[in-house]
C-alpha positions as CSV (number, residue, x, y, z in Angstrom):
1,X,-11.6,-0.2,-9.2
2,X,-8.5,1.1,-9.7
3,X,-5.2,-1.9,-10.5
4,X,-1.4,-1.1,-11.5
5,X,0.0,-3.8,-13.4
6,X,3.7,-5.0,-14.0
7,X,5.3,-7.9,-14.9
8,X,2.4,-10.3,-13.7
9,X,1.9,-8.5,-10.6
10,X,-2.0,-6.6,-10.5
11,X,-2.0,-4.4,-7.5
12,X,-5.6,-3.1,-6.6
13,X,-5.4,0.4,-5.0
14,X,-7.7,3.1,-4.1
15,X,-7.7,7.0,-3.6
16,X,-9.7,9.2,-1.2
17,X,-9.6,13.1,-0.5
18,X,-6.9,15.2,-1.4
19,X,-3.9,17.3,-0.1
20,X,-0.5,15.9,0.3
21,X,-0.1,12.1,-0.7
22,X,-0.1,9.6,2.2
23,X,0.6,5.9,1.9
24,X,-1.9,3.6,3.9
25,X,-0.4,0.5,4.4
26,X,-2.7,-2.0,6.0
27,X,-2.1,-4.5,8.9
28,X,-2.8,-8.2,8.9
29,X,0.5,-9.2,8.2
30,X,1.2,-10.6,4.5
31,X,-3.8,-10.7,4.6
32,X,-3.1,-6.4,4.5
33,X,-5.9,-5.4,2.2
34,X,-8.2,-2.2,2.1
35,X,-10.5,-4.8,4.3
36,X,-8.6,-3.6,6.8
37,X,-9.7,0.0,7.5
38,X,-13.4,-0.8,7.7
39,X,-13.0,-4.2,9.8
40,X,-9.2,-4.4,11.5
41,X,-8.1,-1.3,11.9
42,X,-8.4,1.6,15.3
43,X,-10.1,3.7,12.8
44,X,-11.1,4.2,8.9
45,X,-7.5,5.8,8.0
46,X,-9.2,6.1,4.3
47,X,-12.1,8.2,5.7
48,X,-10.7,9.9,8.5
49,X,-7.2,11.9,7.3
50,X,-9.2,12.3,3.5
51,X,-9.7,16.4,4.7
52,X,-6.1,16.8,4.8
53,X,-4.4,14.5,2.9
54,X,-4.6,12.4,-0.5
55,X,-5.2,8.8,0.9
56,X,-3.8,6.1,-1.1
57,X,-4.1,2.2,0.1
58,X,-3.8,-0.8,-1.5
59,X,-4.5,-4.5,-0.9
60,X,-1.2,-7.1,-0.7
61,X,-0.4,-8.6,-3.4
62,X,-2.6,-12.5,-2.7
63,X,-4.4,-11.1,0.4
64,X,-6.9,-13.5,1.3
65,X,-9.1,-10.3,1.2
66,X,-7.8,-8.3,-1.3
67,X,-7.9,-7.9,-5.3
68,X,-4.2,-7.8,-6.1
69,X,-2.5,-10.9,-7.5
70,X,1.4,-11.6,-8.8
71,X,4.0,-14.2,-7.6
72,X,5.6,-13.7,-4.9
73,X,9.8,-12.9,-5.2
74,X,11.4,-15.9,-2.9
75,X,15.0,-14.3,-2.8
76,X,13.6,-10.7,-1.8
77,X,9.7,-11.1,-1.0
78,X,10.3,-7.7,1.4
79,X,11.8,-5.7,-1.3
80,X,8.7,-7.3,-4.0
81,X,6.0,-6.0,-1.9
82,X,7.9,-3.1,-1.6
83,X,8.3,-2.5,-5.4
84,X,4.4,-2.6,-5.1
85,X,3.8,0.2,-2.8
86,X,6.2,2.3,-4.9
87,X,5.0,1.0,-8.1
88,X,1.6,2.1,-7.4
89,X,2.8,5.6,-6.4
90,X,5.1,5.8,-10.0
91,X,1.8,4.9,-11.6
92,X,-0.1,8.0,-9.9
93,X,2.7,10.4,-10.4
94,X,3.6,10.9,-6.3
95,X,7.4,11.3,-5.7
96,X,7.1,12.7,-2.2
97,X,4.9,11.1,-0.1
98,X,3.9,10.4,3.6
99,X,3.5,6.9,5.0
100,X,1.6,4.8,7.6
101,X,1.6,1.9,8.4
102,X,0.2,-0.6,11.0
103,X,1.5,-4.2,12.0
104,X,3.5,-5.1,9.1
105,X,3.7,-1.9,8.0
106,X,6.5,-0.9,10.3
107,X,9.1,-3.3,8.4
108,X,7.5,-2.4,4.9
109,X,8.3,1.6,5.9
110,X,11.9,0.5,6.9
111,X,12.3,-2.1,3.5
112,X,11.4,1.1,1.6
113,X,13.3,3.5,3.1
114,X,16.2,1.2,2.1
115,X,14.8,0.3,-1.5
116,X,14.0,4.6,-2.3
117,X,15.4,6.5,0.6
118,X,14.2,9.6,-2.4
């Protein structure tokens, strides 16, 4: 199992098919974790768009569900979990990238087109 780790954050991620990068980001409010495509979501997002694209999700950082781990930032907690996501892409080499997101995911895709509009 895949992690990126930074400053006392540990973010688990995974990677499925290939083809242009897209960010996954799970619903479940502040629970999103991988957990999610297989038992919350419409469909398997991981499974499903793997023919076309490079799938890349990621569990929360403290998801009940999830592997990732790291304090959460108090003064800018949108902008932390943010720093994840694009943390996790620096780590894997992506600088253009797709992204989708359900529930929460919305105002993570806005915080991040604020934090690296790039």
């Amino acid at each position: 199992m895949p992690f990126y780790e930074h400053d006392g954050v540990r973010i688990h991620y995974e990677e499925n098919g290939s083809g242009f990068p897209l960010l996954l980001i799970p619903g479940g409010g502040l629970n999103g974790s991988l957990d999610f495509w297989t038992n919350g979501s419409p469909f398997n997002a991981m499974e499903v768009l793997a023919d076309e694209y490079r799938c890349i999700g990621f569990d929360l950082r403290n998801a009940n569900a999830g592997q990732s781990s790291g304090p959460v930032q108090l003064e800018d907690a949108w902008g932390g979990y943010v720093g994840d996501m694009l943390g996790v892409l620096d780590h894997l080499g992506i600088h253009e990238v797709l992204v989708m997101g359900f529930c929460i995911g919305g105002p993570f895709i806005l915080k991040m087109v604020e934090v690296g509009p790039d």
